[in-house]
N, C-alpha and C positions, 0 to 999 in steps of 0.2 A: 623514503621521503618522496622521491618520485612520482610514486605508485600513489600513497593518499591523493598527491595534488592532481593526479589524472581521476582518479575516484572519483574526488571532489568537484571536478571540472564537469566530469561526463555527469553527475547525478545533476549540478547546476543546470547544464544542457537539455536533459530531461524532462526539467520541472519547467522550463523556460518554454518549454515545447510543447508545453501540457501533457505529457506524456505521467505527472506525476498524480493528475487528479482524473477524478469521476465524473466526467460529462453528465447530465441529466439524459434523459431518454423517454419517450413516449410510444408508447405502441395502442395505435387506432383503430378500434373495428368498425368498419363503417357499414351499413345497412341503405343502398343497394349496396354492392359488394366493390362495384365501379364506381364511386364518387369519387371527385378529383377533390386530394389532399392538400392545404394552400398551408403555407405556414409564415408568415413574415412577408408574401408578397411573391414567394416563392413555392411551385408548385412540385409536389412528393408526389409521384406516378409509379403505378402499378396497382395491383388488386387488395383489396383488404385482407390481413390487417396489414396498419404500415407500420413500421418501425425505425423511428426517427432522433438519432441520437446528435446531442446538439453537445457543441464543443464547450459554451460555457452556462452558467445557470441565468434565468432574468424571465423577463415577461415576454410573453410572445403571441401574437394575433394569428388566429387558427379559423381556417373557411372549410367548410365540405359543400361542396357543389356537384350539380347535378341537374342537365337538363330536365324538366317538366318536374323538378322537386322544388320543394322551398329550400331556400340556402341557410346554413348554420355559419354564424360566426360569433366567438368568444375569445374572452382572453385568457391565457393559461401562465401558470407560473412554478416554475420548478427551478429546483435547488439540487446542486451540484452532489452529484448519485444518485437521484433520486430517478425512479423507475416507474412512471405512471403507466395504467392501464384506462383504459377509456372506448366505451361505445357511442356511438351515435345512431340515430336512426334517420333521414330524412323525410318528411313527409308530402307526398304526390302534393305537386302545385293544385290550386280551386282552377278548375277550368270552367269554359263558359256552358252558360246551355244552351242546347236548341231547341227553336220554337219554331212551331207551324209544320205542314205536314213534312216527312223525310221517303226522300223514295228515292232508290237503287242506281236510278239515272243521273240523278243529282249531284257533283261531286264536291260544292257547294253551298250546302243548305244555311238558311239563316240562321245568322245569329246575334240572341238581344244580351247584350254584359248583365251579367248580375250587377243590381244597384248596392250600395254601399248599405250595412247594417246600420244603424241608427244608432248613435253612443247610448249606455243602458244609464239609466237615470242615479246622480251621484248620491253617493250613502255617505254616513255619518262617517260610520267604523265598520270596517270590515275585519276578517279572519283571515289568512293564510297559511296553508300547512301544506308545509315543501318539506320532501325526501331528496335526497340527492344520492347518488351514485358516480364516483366514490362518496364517502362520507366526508363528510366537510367541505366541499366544495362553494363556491362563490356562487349566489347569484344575485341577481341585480332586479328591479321592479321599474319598473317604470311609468310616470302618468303619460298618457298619448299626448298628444298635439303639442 
């Protein structure tokens, strides 16, 4: 009788501990190979890919950043076991251009901002045709301004 109720005790202890369930899990391949991995506010360091196993399941805010890249952030949502795989690529930030002559001596040359593209003229209806990777995946559309 003993022995169940220590069983019993220690399997309670277990489960109390999380020790009886399946964390969710993500493993990130990132594209440069060093973008910093943000998750919740909270920054996963070292090189791609990561693998980031979270103690319970829910929604969670995901950045990849990376100087002179544009920044990725989305929200991701896993369920307890579950095992996502996930690439990203970041794309080199628009830099500026230079105008006017450039020579050797200069370590300064000018420069004019590229001016802002002009909003493209609104249509009725449009089409869109999204693949996603994984499949099924969330995405979101949004009007500007």
């Amino acid at each position: 009788m003993r022995v169940c109720r220590f069983l019993s005790l220690l399997v309670l202890l277990s489960v109390a501990a999380g020790c009886g369930t399946d964390g969710p899990q993500l493993v990130l391949h990132t594209s440069p190979g060093d973008a910093e991995v943000i998750v919740d506010g909270f920054v996963h360091p070292g090189p791609s890919p990561h693998t980031i196993a979270f103690k319970v399941a829910g929604r969670f805010q995901l950045e990849v950043v990376k100087d002179g890249f544009q920044p990725v952030q989305m929200w991701i949502t896993l369920n307890n076991g579950q095992r996502l795989e996930q690439s990203i690529e970041l794309i080199r930030a628009t830099s500026q251009i230079a105008t006017g002559p450039l020579t050797p001596d200069d370590p300064n040359p000018p420069v004019e901002p590229i001016p802002p593209a002009s909003p493209p003229e609104p249509v009725a209806q449009f089409t869109l045709n999204l693949s996603t990777s994984p499949a099924g995946a969330t995405a979101y559309l949004r009007r500007p301004g």
